[in-house]
Backbone as a chain_set.jsonl record, in Angstrom:
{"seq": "XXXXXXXXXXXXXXXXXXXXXXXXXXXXXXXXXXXXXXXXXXXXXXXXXXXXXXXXXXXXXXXXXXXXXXXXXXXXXXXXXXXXXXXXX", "coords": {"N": [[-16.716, -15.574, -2.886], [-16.703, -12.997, -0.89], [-18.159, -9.817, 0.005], [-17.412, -6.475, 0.91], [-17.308, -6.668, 4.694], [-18.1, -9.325, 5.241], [-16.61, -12.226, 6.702], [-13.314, -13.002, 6.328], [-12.85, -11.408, 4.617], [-11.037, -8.711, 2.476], [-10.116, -5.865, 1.08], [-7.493, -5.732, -0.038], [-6.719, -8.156, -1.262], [-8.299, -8.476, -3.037], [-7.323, -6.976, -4.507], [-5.125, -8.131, -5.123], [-4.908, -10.85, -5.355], [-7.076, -11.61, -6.761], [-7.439, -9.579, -8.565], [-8.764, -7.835, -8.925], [-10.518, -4.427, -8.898], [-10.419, -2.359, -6.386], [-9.479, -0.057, -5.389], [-8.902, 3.6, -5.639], [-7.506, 4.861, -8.395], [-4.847, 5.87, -8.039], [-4.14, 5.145, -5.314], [-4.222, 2.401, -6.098], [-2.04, 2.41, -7.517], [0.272, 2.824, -5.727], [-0.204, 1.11, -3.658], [0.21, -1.266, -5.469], [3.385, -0.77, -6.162], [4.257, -0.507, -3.496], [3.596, -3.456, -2.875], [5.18, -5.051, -4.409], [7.776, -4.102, -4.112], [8.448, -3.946, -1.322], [6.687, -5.707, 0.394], [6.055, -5.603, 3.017], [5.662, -3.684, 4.159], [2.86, -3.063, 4.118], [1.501, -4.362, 5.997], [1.798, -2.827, 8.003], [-0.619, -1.26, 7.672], [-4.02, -0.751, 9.052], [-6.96, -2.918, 7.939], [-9.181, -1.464, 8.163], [-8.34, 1.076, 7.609], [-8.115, 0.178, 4.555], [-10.431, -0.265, 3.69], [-11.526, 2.303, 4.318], [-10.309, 4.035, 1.903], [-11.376, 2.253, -0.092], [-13.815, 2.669, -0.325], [-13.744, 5.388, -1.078], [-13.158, 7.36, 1.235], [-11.048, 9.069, 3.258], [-8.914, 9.944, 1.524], [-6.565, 12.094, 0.784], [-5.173, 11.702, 3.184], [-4.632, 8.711, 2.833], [-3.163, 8.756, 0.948], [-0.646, 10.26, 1.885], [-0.359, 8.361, 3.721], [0.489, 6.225, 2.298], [2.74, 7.279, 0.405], [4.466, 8.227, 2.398], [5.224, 5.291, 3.411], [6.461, 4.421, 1.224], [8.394, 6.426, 0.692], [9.828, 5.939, 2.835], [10.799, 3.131, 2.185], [12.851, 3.493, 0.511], [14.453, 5.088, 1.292], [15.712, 2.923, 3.227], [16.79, 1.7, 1.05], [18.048, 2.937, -0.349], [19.177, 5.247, 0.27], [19.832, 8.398, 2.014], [19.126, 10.537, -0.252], [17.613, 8.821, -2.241], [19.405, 7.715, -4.683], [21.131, 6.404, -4.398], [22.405, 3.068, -4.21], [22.548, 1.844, -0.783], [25.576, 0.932, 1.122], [27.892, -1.411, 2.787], [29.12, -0.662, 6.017]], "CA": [[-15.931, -14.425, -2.492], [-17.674, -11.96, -0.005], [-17.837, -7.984, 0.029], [-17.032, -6.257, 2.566], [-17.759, -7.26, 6.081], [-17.722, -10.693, 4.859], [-15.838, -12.702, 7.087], [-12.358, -12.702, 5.531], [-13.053, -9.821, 3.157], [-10.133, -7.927, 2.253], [-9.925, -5.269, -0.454], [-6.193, -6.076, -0.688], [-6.414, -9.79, -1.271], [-8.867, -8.777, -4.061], [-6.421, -6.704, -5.837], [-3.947, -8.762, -5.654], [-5.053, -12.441, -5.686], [-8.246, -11.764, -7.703], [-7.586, -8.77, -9.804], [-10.107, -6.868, -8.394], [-9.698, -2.829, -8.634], [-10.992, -1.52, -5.734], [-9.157, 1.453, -4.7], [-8.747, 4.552, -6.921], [-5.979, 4.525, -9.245], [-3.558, 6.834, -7.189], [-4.258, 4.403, -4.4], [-3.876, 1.06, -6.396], [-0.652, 2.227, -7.82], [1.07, 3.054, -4.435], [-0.135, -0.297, -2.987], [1.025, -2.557, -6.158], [4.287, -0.678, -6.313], [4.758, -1.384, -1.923], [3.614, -4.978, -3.091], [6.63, -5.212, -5.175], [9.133, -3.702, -3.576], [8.223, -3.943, 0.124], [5.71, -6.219, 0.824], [5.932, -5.892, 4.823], [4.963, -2.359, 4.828], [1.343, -3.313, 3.712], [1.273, -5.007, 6.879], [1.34, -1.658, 8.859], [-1.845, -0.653, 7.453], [-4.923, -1.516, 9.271], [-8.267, -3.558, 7.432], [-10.722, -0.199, 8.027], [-7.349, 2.31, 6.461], [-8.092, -0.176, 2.97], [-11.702, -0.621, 3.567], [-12.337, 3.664, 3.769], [-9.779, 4.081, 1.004], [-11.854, 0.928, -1.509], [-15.043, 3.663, -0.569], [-13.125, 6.703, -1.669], [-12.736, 7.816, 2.597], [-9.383, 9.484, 3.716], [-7.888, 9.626, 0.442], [-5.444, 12.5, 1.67], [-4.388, 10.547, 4.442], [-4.139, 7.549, 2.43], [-1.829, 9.249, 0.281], [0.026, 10.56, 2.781], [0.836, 7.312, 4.353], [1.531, 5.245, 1.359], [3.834, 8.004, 0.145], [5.693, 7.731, 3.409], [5.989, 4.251, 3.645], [7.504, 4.523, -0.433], [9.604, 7.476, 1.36], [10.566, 4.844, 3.671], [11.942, 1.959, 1.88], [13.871, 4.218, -0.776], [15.613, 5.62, 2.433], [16.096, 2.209, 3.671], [17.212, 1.038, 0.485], [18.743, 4.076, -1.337], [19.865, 6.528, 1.244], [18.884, 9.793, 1.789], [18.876, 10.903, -1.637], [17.239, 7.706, -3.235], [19.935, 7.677, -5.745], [22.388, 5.04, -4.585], [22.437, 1.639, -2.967], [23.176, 1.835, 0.599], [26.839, 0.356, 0.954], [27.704, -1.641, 3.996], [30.293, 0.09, 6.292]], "C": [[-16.891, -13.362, -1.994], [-17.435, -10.391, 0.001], [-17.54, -7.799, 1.586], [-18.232, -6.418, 3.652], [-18.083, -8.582, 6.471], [-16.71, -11.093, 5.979], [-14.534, -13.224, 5.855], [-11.882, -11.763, 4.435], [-11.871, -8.696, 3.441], [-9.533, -7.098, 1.514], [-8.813, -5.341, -1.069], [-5.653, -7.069, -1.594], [-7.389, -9.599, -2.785], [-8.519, -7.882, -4.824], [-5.455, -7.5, -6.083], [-3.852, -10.071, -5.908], [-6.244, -12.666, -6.67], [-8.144, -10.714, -8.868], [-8.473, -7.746, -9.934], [-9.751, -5.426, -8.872], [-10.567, -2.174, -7.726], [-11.124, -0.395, -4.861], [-9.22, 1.977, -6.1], [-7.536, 4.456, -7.502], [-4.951, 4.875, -8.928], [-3.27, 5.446, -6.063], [-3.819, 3.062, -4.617], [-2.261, 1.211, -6.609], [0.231, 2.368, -6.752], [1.201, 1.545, -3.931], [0.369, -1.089, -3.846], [2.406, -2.006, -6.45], [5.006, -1.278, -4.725], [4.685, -2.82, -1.977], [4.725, -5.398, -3.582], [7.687, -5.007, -4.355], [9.505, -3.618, -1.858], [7.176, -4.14, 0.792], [4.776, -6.274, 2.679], [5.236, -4.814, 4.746], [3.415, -2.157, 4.774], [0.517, -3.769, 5.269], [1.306, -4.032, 8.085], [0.147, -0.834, 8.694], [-2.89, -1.441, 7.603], [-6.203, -2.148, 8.036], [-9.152, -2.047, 7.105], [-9.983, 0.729, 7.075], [-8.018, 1.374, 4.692], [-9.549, -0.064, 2.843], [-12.8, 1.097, 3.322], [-11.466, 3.98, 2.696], [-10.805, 3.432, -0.508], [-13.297, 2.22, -0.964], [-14.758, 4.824, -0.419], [-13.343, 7.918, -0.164], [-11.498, 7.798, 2.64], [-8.59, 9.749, 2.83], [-6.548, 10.375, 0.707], [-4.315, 11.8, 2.431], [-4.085, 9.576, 4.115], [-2.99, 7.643, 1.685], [-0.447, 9.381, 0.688], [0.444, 9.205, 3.139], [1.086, 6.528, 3.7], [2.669, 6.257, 0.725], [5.007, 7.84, 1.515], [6.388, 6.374, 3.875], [6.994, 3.995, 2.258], [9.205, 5.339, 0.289], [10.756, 5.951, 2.227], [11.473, 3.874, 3.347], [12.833, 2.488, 1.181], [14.744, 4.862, 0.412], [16.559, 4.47, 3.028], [16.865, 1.309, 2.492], [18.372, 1.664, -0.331], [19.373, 4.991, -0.453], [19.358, 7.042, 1.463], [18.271, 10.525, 0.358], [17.853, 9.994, -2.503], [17.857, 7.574, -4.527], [20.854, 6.437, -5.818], [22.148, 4.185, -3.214], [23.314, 2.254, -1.759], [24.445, 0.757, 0.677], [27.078, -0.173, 2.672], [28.949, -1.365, 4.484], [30.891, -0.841, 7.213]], "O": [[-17.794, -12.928, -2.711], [-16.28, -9.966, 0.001], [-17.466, -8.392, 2.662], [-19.459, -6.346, 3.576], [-18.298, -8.982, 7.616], [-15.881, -10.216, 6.221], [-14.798, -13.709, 4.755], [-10.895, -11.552, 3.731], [-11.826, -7.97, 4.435], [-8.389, -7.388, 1.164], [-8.717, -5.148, -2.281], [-4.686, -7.042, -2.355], [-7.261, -10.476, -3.639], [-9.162, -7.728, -5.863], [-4.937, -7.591, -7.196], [-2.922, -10.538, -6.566], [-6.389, -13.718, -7.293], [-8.668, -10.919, -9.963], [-8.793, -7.015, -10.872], [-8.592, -5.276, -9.259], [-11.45, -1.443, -8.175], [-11.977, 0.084, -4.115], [-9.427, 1.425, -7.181], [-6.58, 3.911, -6.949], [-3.956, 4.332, -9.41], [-2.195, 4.847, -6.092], [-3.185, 2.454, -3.755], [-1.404, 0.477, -6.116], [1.286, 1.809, -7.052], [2.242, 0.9, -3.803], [1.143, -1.887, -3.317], [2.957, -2.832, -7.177], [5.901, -2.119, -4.632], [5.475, -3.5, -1.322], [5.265, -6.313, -2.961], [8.431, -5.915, -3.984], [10.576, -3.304, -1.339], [6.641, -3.344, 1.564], [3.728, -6.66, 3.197], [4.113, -4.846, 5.25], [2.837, -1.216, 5.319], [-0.661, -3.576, 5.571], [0.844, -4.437, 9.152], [-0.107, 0.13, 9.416], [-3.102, -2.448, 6.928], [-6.134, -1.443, 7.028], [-9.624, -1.694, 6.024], [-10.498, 1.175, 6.051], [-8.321, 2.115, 3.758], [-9.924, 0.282, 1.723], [-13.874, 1.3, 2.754], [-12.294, 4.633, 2.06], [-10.91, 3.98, -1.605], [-13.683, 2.607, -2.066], [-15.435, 5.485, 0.369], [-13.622, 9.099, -0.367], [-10.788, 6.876, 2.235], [-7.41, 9.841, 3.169], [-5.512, 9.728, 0.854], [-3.127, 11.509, 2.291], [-3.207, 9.062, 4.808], [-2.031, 6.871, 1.704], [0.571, 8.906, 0.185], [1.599, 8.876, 2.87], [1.961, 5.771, 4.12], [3.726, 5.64, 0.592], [6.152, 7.392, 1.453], [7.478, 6.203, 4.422], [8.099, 3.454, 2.317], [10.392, 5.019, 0.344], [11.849, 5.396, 2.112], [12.564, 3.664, 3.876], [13.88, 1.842, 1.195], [15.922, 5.076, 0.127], [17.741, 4.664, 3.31], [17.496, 0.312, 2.841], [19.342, 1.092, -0.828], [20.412, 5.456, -0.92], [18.161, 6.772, 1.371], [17.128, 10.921, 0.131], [17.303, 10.53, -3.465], [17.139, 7.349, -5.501], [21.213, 5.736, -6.765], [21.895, 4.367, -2.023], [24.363, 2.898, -1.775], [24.188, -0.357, 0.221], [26.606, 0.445, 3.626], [29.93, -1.634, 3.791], [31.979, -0.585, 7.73]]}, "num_chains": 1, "name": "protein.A"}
């Protein structure tokens, strides 16, 4: 298993298939709660966004856009409010 810049090296793949911890704890918990509950949206965030995040770069900004993709599915799943299932009309 290779560090970064490793061909195939992925700080994601080594929280979540190895157990790794290599974001900060704000950071891990955002990504293993989107793992859960909305695995696609992981897939809008480039390799370098996880790779300056796992060396404590952008954190702000990292915040920022895992909070909005959270924002996101609870809209897409909950409504506006995030209180109640979306009902189909």
């Amino acid at each position: 298993m290779g560090g970064a810049g490793s061909p195939g090296y992925h700080p994601l793949t080594h929280l979540v298939a190895w157990g790794r911890r290599p974001f900060p704890e704000e950071i891990e918990r955002r990504v293993l709660y989107l793992r859960d509950v909305s695995p696609g949206a992981l897939d809008k965030i480039d390799l370098a966004e996880f790779i300056d995040w796992q060396n404590g770069r952008n954190l702000n900004t990292a915040y920022a856009h895992l909070d909005e993709l959270i924002d996101d599915h609870k809209r897409t799943h909950f409504g506006a409010f995030g209180d109640q299932p979306k009902t189909a009309e």
